[in-house]
C-alpha positions as CSV (number, residue, x, y, z in Angstrom):
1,X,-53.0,-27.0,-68.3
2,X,-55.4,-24.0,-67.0
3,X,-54.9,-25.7,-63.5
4,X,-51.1,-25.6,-63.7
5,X,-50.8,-22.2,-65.1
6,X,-53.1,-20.9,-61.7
7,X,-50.9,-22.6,-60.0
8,X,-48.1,-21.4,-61.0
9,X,-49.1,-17.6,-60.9
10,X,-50.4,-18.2,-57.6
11,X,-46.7,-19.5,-56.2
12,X,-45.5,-16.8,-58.1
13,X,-47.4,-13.8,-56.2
14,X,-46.6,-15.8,-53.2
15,X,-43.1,-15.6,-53.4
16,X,-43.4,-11.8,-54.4
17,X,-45.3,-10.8,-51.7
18,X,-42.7,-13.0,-49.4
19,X,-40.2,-11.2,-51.7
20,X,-41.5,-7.6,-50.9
21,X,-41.6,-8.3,-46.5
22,X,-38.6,-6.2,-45.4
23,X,-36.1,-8.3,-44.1
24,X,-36.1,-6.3,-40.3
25,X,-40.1,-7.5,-39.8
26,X,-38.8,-10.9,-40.6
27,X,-36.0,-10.7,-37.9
28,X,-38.5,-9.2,-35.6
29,X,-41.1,-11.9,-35.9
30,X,-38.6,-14.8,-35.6
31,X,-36.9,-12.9,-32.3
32,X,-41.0,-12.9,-30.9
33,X,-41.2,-16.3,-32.0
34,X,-38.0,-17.3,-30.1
35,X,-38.9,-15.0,-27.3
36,X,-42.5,-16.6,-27.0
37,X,-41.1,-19.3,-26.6
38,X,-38.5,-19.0,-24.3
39,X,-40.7,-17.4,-21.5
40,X,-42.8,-20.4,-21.9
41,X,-39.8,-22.2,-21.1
42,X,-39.2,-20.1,-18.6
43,X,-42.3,-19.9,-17.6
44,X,-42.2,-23.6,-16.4
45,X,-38.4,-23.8,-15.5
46,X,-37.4,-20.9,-13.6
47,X,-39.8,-20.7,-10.0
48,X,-38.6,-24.8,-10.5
49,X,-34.8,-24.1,-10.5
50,X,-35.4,-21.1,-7.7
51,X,-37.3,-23.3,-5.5
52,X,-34.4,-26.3,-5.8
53,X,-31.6,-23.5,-5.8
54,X,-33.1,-22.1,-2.1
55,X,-33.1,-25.9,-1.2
56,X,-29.6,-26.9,-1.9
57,X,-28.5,-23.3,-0.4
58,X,-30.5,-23.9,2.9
59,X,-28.9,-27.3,3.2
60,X,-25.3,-26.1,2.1
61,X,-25.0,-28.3,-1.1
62,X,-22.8,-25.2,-2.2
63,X,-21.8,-27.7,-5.4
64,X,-25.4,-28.0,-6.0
65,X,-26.1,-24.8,-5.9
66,X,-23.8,-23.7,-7.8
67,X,-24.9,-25.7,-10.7
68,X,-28.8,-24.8,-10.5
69,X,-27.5,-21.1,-10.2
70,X,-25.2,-21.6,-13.3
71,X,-28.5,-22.8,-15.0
72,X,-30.8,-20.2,-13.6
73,X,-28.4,-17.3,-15.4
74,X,-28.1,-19.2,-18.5
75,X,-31.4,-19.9,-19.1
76,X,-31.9,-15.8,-18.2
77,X,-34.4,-16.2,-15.4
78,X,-33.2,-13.0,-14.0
79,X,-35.0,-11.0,-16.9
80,X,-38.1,-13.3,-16.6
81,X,-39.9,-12.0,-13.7
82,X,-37.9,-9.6,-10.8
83,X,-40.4,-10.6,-8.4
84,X,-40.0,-14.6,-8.4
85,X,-36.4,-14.7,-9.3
86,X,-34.6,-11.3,-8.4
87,X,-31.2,-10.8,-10.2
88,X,-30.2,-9.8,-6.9
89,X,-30.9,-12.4,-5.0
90,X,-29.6,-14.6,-8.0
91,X,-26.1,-13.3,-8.3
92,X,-25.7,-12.6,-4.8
93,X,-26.2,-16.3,-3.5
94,X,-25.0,-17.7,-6.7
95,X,-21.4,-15.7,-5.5
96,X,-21.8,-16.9,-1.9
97,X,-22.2,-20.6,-2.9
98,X,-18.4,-19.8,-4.7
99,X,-16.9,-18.4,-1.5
100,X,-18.3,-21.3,0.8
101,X,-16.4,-23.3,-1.5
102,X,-13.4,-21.2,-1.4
103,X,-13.3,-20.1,-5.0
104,X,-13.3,-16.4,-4.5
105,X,-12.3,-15.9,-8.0
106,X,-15.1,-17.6,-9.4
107,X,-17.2,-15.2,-7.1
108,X,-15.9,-12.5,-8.7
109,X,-16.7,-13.5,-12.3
110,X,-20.3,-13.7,-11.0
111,X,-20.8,-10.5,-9.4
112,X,-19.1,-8.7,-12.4
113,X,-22.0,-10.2,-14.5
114,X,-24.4,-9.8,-12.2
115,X,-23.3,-5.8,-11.8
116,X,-23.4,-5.2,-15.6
117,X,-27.0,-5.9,-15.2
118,X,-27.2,-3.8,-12.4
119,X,-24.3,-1.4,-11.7
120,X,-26.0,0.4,-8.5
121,X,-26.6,-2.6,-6.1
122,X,-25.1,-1.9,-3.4
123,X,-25.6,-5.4,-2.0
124,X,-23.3,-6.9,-4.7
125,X,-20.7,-4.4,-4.7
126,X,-20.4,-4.9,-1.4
127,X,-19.7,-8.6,-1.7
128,X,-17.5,-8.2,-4.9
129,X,-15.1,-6.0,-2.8
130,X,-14.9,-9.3,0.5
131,X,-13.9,-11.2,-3.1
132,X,-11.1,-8.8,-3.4
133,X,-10.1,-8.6,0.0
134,X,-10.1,-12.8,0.4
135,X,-7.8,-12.5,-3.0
136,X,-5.4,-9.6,-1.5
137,X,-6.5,-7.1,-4.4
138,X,-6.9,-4.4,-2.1
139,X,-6.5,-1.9,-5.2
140,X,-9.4,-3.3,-6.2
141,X,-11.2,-3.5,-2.8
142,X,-10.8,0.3,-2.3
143,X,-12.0,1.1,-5.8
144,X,-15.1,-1.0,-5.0
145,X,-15.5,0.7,-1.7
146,X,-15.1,4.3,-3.3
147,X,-17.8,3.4,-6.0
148,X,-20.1,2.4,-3.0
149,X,-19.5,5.8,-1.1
150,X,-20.4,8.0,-4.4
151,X,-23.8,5.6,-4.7
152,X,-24.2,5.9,-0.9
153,X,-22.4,9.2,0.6
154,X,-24.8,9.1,3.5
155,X,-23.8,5.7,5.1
156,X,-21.3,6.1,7.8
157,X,-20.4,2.0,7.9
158,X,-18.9,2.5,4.0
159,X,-17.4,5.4,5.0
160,X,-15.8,3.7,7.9
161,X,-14.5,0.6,6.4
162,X,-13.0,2.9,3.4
163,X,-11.2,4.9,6.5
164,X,-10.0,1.7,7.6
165,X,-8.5,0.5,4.1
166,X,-6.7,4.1,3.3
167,X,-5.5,3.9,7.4
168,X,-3.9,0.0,6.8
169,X,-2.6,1.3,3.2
170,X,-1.1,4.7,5.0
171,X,-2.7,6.7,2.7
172,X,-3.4,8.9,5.5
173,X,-4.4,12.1,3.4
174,X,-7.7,9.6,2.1
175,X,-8.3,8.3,5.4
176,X,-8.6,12.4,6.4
177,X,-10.5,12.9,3.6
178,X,-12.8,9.9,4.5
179,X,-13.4,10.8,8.2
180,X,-13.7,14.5,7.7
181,X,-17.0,13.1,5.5
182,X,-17.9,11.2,8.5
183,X,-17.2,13.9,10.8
184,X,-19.9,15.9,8.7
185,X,-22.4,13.4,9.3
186,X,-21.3,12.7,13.0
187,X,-19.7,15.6,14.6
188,X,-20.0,14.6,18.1
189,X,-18.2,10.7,17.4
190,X,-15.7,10.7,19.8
191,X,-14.4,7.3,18.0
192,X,-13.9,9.6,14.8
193,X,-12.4,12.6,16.5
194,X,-9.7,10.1,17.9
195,X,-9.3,8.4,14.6
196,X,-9.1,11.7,12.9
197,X,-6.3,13.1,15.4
198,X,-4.2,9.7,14.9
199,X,-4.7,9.9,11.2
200,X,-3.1,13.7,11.5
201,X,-0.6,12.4,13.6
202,X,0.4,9.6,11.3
203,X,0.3,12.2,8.1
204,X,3.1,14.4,9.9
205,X,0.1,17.0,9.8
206,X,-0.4,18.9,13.8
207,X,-3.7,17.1,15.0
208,X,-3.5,19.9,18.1
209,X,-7.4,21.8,16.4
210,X,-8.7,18.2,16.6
211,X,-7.7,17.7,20.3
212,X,-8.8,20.9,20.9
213,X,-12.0,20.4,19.1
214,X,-13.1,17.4,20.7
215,X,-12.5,18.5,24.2
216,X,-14.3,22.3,23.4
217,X,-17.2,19.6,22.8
218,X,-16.9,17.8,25.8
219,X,-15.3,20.2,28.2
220,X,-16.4,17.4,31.2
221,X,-14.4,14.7,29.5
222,X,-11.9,14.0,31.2
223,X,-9.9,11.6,28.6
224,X,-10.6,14.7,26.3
225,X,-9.1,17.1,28.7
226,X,-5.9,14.9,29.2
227,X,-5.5,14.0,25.5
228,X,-5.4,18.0,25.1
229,X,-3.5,18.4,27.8
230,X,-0.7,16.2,27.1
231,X,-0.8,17.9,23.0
232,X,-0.4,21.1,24.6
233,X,2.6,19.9,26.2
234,X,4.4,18.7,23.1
235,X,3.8,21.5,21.5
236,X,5.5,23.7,23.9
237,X,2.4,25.2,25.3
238,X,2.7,23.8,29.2
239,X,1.3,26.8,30.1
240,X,-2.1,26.6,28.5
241,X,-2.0,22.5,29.8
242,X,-1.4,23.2,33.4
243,X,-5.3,25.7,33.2
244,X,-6.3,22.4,31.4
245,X,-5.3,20.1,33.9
246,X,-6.3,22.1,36.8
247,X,-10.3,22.3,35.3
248,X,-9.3,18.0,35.0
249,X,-8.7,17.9,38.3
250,X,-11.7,20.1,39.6
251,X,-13.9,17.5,38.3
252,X,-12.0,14.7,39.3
253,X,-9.8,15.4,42.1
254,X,-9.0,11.5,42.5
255,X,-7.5,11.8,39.0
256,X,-4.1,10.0,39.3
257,X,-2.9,10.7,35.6
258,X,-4.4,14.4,35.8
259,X,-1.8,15.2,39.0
260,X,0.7,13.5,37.1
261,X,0.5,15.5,34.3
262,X,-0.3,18.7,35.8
263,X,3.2,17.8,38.0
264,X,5.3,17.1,34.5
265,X,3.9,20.3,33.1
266,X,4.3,22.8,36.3
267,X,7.8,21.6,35.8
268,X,8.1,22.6,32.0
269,X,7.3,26.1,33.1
270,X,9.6,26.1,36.2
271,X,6.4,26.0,39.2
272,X,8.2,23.4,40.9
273,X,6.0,24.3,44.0
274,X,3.1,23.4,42.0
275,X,4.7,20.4,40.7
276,X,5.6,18.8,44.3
277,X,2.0,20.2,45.3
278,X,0.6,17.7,42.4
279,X,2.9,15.2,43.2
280,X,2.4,15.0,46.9
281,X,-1.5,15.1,46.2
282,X,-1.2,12.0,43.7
283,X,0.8,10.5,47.2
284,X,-1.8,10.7,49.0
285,X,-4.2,9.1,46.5
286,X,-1.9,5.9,45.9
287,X,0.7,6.2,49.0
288,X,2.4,3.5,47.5
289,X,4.1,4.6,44.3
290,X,7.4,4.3,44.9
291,X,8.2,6.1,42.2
292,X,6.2,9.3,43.0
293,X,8.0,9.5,46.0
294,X,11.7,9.4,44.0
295,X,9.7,12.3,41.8
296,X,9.0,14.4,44.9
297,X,12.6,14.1,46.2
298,X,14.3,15.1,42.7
299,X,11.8,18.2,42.6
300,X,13.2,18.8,46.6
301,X,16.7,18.7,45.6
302,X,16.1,21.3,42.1
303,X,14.2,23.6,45.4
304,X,17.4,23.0,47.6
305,X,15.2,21.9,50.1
306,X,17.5,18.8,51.0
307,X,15.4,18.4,54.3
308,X,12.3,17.5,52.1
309,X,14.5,15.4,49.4
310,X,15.7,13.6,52.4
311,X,12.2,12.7,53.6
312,X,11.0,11.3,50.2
313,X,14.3,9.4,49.5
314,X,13.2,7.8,53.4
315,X,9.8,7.3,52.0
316,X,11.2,5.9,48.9
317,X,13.4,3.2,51.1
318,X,10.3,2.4,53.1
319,X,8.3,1.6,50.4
320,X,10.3,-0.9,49.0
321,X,13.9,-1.7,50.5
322,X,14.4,-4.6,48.4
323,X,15.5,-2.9,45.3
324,X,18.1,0.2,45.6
325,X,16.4,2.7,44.1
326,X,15.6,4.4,47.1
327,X,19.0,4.1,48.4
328,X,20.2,5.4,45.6
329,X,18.0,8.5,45.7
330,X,19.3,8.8,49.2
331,X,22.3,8.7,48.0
332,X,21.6,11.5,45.4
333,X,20.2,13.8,47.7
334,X,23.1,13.8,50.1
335,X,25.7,13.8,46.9
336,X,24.1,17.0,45.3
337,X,23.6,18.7,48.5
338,X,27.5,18.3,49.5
339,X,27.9,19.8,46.3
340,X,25.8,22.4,46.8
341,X,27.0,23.4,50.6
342,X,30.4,22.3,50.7
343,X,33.4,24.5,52.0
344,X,37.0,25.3,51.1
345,X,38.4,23.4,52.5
346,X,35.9,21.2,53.1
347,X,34.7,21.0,56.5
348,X,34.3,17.5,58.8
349,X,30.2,18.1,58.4
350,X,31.3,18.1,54.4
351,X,33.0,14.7,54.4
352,X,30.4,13.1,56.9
353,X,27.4,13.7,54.1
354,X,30.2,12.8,51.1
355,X,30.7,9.7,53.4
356,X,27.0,9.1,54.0
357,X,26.2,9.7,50.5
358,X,29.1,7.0,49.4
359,X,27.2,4.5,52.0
360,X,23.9,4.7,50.2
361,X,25.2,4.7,46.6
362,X,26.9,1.2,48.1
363,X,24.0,-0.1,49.0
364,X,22.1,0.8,46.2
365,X,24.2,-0.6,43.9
366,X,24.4,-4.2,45.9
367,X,20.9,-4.1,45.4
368,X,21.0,-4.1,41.8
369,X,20.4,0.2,41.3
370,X,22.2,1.0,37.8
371,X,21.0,4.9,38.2
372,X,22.6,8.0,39.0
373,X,25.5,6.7,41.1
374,X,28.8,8.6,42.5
375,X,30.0,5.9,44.4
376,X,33.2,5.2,41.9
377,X,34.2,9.2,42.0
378,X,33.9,9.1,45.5
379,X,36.0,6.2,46.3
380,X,38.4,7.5,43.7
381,X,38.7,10.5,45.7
382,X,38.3,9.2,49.3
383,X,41.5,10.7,51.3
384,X,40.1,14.4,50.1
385,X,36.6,14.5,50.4
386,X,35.3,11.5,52.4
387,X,35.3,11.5,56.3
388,X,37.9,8.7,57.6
389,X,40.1,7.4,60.2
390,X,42.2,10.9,60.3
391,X,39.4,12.7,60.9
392,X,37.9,10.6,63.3
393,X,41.2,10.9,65.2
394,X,40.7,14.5,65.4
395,X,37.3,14.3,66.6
396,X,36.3,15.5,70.7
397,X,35.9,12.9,73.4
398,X,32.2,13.1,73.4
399,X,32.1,11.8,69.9
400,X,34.9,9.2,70.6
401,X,33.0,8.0,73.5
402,X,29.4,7.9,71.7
403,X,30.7,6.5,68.4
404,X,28.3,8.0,66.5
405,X,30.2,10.6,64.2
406,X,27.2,12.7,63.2
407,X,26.9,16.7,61.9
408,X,26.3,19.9,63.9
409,X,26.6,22.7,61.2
410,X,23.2,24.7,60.8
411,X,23.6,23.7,57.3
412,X,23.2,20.5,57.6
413,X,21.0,20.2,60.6
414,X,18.4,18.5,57.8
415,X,21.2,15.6,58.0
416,X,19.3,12.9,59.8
417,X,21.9,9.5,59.6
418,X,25.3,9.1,61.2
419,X,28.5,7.4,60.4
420,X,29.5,4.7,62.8
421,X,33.0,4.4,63.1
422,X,34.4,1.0,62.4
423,X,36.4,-1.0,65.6
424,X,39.5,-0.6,63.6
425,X,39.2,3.3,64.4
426,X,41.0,3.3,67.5
C-alpha cells in the first residue's frame, strides 16, 4: 500500500511539473524535433536529388527534371544549404525544364515562388518576364522589366529591351523616358541618339535638338551631318542646311546624297545657281543618272537659260532613249520657252519651236512618258500656233530648196533641231 501511494504521488508531481511547461516551449521543442529531423533528411536527400536533377537537365529529360525539381522544392532543399543547392539555381532550371516543354505557364508559377523567396534576383525576373512574353502578357512583361531597371538602373541591356517594349507598345513618351536614362549613361551612342530622334518623331514631339545634338558630337559624321541637314529642311530652315551640307561636302566631295541635298535646298532658298552647280557636280560623279540630268534642265528652264535646258534634255535622251522621259523634257523645254518668247502674233520661229515641242511630246508619249505633256493643247490648237503647210508655202526658196525649216531669230538661236517638211508639202 506504501508502494502504491509513492507511486501515485510520484505520477502526480510528474504530471504537475508536465502541467506547469508553458505550452510555447513545448511547440518550440517539437518544431526542433521536426526540424532535426528534417535536415537529417535532407541531409541525405538533397545533394542526391541535385546531382540526378543536373543529370536529367544535361541530358534534356525535361519530364524528368521536372519531377526531381518538383521534389527538390517540396522537400525545401533550397533553405538547406545555399551553397550545394542554390534557390537560384533551383528555380531557375526548374522554370527552364517547363519552357523546353512548352508550358510557359507552369514556368511562371515557379518563378513566382521562387521570387517570394527572393524578390531581388535579377536572374529570375528576367526569365519570368520571356514567360510573359511567350504567353503575350506584355503588361506583365513591362512591369517585370520596370522592376528590373529600379533593382538595376545602371545596366544599359534592361534599359534597352524596356525601350524596345514601350517603342512596339507606342508608348513613345516611356520609350523617351527610357533612352534619355540610357543617354545618361551613354551620351556618345549613336544607336540611341537615332532611336531617341525616331522616338520624338513618332511622339509628334520636334526631334530637330537631337539631330542637332548628335551631329555637334560628331561634326565629321557625315550620316550626322545629312540627317541634320535634311531636319533643317523640313523645318523651313534651308538656309542653315545648305552651311551644313557645304561642311558635308568639304569632307566628302564624292558625296552623291550631300550634292543632292545641298541642290534641293539651294532651291528652297531660290540659289538656283548653286543648285545646278550641285547638280552638275553630282553629274560628274555618276554621269549616268538620267534623272539628274532632267533635274539640271528643269533648274535651266526656272533660269530661262533654254540653251542649257536644251543640253540636259539632249543629255537626258542620250542616256536612255528607250523610255520618253527625256523626250518629254525636250519637249518641255521648248513648250515653256515658246511661252516665254513668243510674239503677237506669233512669228514663223514661234510655231517652228511650238512644232518641235509637239514632235517631242509625240514621241515621248509613244514611248510610254505619262509626265508633263502639251501635246493634246497643241494639236487642239494646231492652225494658230503650230508651224504647217501655209507657212511653209510662204517660206523663201533657200528653205524650199534645203527642206530643212529651221529658226533664225536671235531669240532662238539656242534652237538646235529643225522641222523637216513632209513630201506632201509641195
Amino acid at each position: 500500500m506504501k508502494r502504491l501511494n509513492k507511486l501515485m504521488i510520484i505520477g502526480m508531481m510528474g504530471l504537475m511539473v508536465n502541467m506547469c511547461v508553458p505550452p510555447e516551449q513545448a511547440a518550440q521543442a517539437n518544431y526542433e524535433k521536426e526540424k532535426a529531423q528534417l535536415d537529417s533528411l535532407r541531409e541525405v536527400r538533397c545533394p542526391r536529388l541535385m546531382s540526378s536533377a543536373a543529370e536529367y537537365y544535361r541530358n534534356q529529360d525535361w519530364r524528368q527534371t521536372v519531377d526531381i525539381y518538383k521534389e527538390i522544392a517540396d522537400l525545401g532543399c533550397d533553405e538547406w544549404n545555399a551553397i550545394y543547392a542554390p534557390p537560384e539555381e533551383i528555380y531557375q532550371y526548374y522554370s527552364i525544364a517547363y519552357e523546353q516543354m512548352g508550358k510557359y505557364d507552369s514556368a511562371e508559377v515557379i518563378l513566382l515562388k521562387g521570387l517570394r523567396k527572393i524578390p531581388e534576383n535579377i536572374e529570375l525576373r528576367k526569365r519570368l518576364a520571356y514567360t510573359y512574353k511567350r504567353q503575350g502578357k506584355i503588361d506583365q512583361q513591362m512591369i517585370e522589366y520596370e522592376r528590373l531597371v529600379d533593382l538595376n538602373p545602371t545596366d544599359k541591356t534592361l534599359l534597352s529591351d524596356l525601350a524596345k517594349l514601350y517603342k512596339d507598345e507606342e508608348r513613345y513618351e516611356d520609350q523617351i523616358l527610357t533612352l534619355n536614362k540610357l543617354m545618361e549613361l551613354d551620351p556618345s551612342n549613336e544607336m540611341i541618339q537615332s532611336d531617341l530622334a525616331l522616338a520624338y518623331e513618332s511622339s509628334g514631339k520636334d526631334p530637330l535638338s537631337i539631330y542637332q545634338k548628335r551631329y555637334e558630337e560628331n561634326m565629321d559624321n557625315i550620316s550626322y551631318g545629312l540627317d541634320f541637314a535634311d531636319r533643317l529642311m523640313q523645318a523651313e530652315r534651308a538656309d542653315e542646311s545648305v552651311s551644313i551640307l557645304k561642311r558635308v561636302i568639304r569632307l566628302d566631295n564624292s558625296s552623291k546624297l550631300g550634292f543632292r541635298k545641298l541642290a534641293e535646298a539651294s532651291q528652297k532658298i531660290d540659289d538656283l545657281d548653286g543648285a545646278a552647280s550641285a547638280l552638275e557636280t553630282l553629274f560628274k560623279i555618276d554621269p549616268r543618272d538620267q534623272k539628274v540630268a532632267i533635274n539640271l534642265s528643269d533648274i535651266y528652264i526656272d533660269l530661262n537659260n533654254f540653251h542649257k535646258a536644251l543640253k540636259w534634255a539632249n543629255k537626258a535622251i542620250d542616256l536612255n532613249s528607250e523610255t520618253g522621259a527625256g523626250f518629254g523634257q525636250k519637249g518641255k523645254v521648248y513648250y515653256l520657252a515658246w511661252d516665254y518668247l513668243r510674239q503677237n502674233p506669233f512669228t514663223p520661229d514661234d510655231r517652228i519651236v511650238a512644232k518641235l515641242a509637239f514632235d517631242a511630246f509625240t514621241k515621248a508619249e509613244e514611248k510610254g512618258y505619262r509626265g508633263f505633256n502639251k501635246k493634246s493643247w497643241l494639236a487642239k490648237n494646231a492652225k494658230d500656233v503650230l508651224y504647217g503647210k501655209g507657212q511653209w508655202f510662204m517660206a523663201d526658196q533657200t528653205t524650199k530648196t534645203r527642206r530643212k525649216i529651221s529658226t533664225k531669230s536671235k531669240e532662238y538661236e539656242w534652237v538646235t533641231d529643225s522641222i523637216i517638211p513632209p513630201v506632201s508639202w509641195k
